[in-house]
Each structure stands twice: as structure tokens, then as C-alpha cells.
PLY file of the C-alpha trace (Angstrom):
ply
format ascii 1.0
element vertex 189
property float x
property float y
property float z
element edge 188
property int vertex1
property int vertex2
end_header
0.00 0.00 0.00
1.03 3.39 -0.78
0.30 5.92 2.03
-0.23 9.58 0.82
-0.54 12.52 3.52
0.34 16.17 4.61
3.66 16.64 6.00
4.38 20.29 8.21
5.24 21.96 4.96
1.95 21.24 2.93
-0.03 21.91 5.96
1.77 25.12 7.00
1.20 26.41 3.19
-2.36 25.54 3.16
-3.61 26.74 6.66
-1.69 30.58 5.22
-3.19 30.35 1.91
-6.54 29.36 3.53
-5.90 32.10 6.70
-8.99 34.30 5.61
-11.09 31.10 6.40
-9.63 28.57 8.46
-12.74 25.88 8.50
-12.23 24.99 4.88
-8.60 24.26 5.50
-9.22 20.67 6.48
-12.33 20.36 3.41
-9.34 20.91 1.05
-6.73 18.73 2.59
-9.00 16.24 2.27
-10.22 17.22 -1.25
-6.56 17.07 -2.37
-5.57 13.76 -0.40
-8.54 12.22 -2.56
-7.79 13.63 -6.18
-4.23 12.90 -5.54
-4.47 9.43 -4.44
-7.07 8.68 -7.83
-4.43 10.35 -9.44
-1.94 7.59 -8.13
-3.98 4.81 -8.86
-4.29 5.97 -12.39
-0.69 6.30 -12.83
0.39 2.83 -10.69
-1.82 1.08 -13.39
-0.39 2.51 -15.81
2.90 1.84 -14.78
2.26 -1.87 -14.31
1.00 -2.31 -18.01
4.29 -0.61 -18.86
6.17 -3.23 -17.22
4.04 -6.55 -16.98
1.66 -7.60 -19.61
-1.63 -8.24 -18.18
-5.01 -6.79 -19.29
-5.43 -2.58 -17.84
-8.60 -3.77 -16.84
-7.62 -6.43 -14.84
-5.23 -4.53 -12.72
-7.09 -1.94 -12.55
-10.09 -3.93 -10.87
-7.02 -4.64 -8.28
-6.37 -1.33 -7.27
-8.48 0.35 -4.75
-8.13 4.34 -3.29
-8.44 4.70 0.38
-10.24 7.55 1.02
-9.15 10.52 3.40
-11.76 12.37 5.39
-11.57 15.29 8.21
-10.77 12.92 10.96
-8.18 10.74 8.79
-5.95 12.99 6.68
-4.52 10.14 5.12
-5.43 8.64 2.01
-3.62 5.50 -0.27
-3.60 3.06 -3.26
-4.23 -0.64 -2.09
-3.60 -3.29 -4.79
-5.88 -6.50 -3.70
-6.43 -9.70 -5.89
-5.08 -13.26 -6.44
-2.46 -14.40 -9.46
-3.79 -13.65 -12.57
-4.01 -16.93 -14.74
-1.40 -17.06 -17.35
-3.80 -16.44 -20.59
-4.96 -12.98 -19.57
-0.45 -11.88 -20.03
0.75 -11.97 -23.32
0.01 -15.76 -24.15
-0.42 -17.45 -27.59
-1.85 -19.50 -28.70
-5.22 -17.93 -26.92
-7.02 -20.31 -29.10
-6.60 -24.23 -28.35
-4.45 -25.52 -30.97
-2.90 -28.91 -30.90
0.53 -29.25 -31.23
1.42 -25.72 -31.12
4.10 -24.43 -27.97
2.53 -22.02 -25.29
4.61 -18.97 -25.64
4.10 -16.49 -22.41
5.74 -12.96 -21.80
4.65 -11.62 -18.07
7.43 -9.15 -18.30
7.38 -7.20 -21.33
10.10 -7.98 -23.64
10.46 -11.58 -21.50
9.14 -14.18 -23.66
9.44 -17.78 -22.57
8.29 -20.94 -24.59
6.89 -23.48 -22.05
7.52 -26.78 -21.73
5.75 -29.87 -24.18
3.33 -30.79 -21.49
1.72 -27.27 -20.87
-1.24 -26.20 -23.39
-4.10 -23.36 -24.08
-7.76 -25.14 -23.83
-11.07 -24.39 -23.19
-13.27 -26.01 -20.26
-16.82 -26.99 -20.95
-17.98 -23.64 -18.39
-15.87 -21.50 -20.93
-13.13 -20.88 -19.18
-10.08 -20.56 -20.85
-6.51 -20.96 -19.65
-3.13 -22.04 -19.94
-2.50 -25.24 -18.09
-0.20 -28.16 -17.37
-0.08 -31.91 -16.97
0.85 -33.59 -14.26
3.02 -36.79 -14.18
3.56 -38.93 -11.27
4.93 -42.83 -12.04
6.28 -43.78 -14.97
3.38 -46.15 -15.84
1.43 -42.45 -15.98
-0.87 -42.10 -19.86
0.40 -38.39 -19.23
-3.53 -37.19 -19.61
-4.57 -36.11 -15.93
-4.35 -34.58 -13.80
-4.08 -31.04 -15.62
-3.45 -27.66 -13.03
-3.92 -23.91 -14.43
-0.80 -21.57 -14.33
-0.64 -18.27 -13.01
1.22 -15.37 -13.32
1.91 -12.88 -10.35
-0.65 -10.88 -8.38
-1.48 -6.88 -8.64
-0.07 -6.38 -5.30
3.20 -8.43 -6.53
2.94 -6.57 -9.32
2.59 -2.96 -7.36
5.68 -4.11 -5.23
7.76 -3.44 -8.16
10.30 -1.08 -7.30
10.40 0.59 -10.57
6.63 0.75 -10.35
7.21 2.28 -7.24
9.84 4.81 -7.98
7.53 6.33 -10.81
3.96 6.32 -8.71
5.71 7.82 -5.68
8.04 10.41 -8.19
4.75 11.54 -10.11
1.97 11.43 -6.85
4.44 13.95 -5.51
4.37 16.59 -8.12
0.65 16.17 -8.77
0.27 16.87 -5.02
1.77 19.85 -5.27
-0.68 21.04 -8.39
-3.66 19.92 -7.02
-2.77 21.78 -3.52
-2.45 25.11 -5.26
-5.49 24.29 -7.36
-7.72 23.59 -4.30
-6.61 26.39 -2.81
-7.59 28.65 -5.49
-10.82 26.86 -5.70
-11.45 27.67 -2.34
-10.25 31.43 -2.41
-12.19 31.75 -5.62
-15.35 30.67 -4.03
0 1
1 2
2 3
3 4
4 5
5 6
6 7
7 8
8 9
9 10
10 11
11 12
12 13
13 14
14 15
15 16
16 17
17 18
18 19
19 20
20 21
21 22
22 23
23 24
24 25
25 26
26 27
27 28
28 29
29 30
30 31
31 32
32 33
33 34
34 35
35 36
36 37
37 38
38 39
39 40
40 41
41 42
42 43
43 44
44 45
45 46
46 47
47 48
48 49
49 50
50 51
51 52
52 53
53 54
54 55
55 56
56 57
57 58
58 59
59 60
60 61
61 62
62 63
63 64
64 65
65 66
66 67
67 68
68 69
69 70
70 71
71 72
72 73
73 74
74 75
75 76
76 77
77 78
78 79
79 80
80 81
81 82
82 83
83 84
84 85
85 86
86 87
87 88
88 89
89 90
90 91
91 92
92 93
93 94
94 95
95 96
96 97
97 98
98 99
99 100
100 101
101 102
102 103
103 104
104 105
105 106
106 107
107 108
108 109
109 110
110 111
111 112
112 113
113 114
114 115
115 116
116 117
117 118
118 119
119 120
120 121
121 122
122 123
123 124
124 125
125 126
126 127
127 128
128 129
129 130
130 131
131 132
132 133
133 134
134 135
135 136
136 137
137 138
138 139
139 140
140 141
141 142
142 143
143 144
144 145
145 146
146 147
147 148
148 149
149 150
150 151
151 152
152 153
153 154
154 155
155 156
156 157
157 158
158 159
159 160
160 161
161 162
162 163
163 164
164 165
165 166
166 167
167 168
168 169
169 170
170 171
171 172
172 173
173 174
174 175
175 176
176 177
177 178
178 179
179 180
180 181
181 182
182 183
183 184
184 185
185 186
186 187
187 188
């Protein structure tokens, strides 16, 4: 989780911008902790794509904004979920096709041919998926058992220090905008 609040500074600059009417001070620190930390969980998903290759949608589903308020001036981004199954990254075939090697890139620019016993199919319930057979004894037919793979999780993902770097480097210049534009909001007003 990424934690975004007020340190002296910020406060100190709002509470004298906001002198004339000190009640709204903690309306805007709020207001800004919010917009800021949407901001951020624009930008982590964005950074993710950049560096992993699962669907924006899907990580984006992940990511949650924890809300500041008056008595909490504290918001975040919170990355929730389970491992993403392997045929929602770069995967092909995405179609079942006999014969044919699973190719996978999680990281972009990482491709990685699997091995001759994983395989795309689709279940009877629709579900599609990259999976794997399982061999135990020798005296095995090679058909069953069959487990799905995954890749990693959003918050795995989100742990990324380069995604980390960026979020954190680009939250804190937005913060600064969106401070001077509440407070202009608010003087305007």
C-alpha cells in the first residue's frame, strides 16, 4: 500500500493560503488527499502495463483508493487480488491448438516458450486458460491430472520497485498542483 498525507510543509502552506477562512482548511486537505491518491492509482496502473503484460482492466479492478476524510488525513492506493491466470499476459496461442508451444511474456520484452506438457484449452464452463499436466509414475498415460498456471498478483505486481519509484516520483508533483489548485478553488469561491 502506498500511504499519501500532509507533511508540516503542505499543511503550513495551506492553513496561510486558507488564513482568511480557516474551517475549509481541512475540506481541502482532504479534497486534495482524494484527487491525488485517484491520481496515483491511475498512474500505478499505468505503470504496471508498462512493465508486466496483463489486461489494464484487470489490474485496474485490483487497485483500490483509500479515502481521506476530516478525521483521517490520510489517504492511499491498495492493490488487492489473487495471481492472474497465465492467458490474460501476453500468451499465444489464446485459441486451443494442438501441437502448437505455449509462448508467455509476463514481463514485457520476456518471452518464454513453455515446456511440451503445458497447453491453451477451453473447459466446458468456458473458461479458458493455460495449463499443465501432471506426471507422477512412470506407468502415468500423461492425460490427468491437468493444473492452471498463473502469473503474479497486482499487489506483486505494485511491489515493483520501478513501479514504485515512478507512482511515488509523479503522486508527488501532482500533489503539489492539485494543492495550489484547491486552494484557489477555495479562495475563488
Amino acid at each position: 500500500m502506498l500511504k499519501i498525507d500532509f507533511d508540516e510543509k503542505n499543511m503550513k502552506f495551506m492553513e496561510e493560503m486558507l488564513k482568511e477562512s480557516p474551517k475549509k482548511v481541512p475540506q481541502a486537505m482532504v479534497s486534495v488527499l482524494n484527487r491525488v491518491a485517484q491520481y496515483g492509482k491511475t498512474t500505478t496502473a499505468t505503470q504496471i502495463t508498462k512493465i508486466y503484460t496483463p489486461m489494464r482492466q484487470d489490474v485496474s479492478k485490483s487497485l483500490g483508493v483509500i479515502k481521506a476524510n476530516e478525521g483521517n488525513l490520510e489517504a492511499g492506493i491498495d492493490a488487492r487480488g489473487r495471481r492472474i491466470p497465465l492467458i490474460y499476459f501476453k500468451t499465444t496461442p489464446q485459441i486451443p491448438q494442438p501441437r502448437t508451444p505455449v509462448t508467455t511474456e509476463v514481463k514485457a520484452g520476456a518471452k518464454h516458450t513453455l515446456t511440451k506438457l503445458c497447453f491453451t484449452a477451453k473447459m466446458k464452463s468456458g473458461h479458458r486458460g493455460v495449463f499443465r499436466r501432471r506426471t507422477k509414475a512412470s506407468n502415468y498415460d500423461g492425460r490427468l491430472p491437468i493444473e492452471q498456471l498463473y502469473g503474479p498478483s497486482v499487489p506483486q505486481m505494485f511491489e515493483n520497485e520501478k513501479v514504485l519509484e515512478v507512482v511515488e516520483e509523479r503522486v508527488g508533483k501532482n500533489f503539489e498542483s492539485k494543492m495550489i489548485e484547491e486552494v484557489i478553488k477555495v479562495v475563488e469561491k
